[in-house]
N, C-alpha and C positions, 0 to 999 in steps of 0.2 A: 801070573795069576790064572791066567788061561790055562795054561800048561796042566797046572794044580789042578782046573776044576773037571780038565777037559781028563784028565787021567784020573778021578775020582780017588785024588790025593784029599790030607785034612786041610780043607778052606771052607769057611764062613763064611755069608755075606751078611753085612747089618744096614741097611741103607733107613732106617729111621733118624733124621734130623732133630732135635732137644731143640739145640739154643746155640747159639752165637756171639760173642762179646769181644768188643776192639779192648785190645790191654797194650802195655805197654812196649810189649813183645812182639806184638802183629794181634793176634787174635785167639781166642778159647772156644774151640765147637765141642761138646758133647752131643753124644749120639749117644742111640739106645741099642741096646741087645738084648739076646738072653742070658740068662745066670750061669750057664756053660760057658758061655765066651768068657763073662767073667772072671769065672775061677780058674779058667784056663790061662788068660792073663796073670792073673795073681802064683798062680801056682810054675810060671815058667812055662808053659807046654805050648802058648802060643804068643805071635807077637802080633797087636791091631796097628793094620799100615792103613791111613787116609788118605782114599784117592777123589780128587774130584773127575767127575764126569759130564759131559758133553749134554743136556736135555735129549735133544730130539734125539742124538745119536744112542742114549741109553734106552729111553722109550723104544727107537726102533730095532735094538737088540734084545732087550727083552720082551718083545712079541714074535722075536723069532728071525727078525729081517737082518742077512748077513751080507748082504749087497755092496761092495765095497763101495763100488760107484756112489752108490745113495748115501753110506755114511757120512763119506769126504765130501757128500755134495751140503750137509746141517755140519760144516766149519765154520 
């Protein structure tokens, strides 16, 4: 994913959280996008992988902070 974003390959990010629901399966989260991701889904051209992330260590990534030290320190 890195790789992808860092070489300004096609990747999206959708980090908006819907909902959540225990099934009998484990669990259903919907999340939200835009209607490009979608059709991109639909139409084969892309696949949505969900990743869970870290809080603090996402927060301090996306304000810029690449401090490996610090990240492995919010484990």
């Amino acid at each position: 994913m890195a790789f992808m974003a860092s070489n300004d390959l096609d990747i999206t990010r959708a980090d908006t959280f819907v909902e959540g629901k225990s099934v009998k399966q484990g669990a259903q989260i919907t999340m939200g996008a835009d209607l490009k991701a979608l059709i991109n889904i639909q139409t084969g051209k892309c696949t949505p992988v969900l990743f869970f992330l870290n809080n603090e260590q996402y927060k301090l990534l996306s304000s810029g902070n690449t401090d490996l030290e610090t990240l492995k320190s919010k484990q």
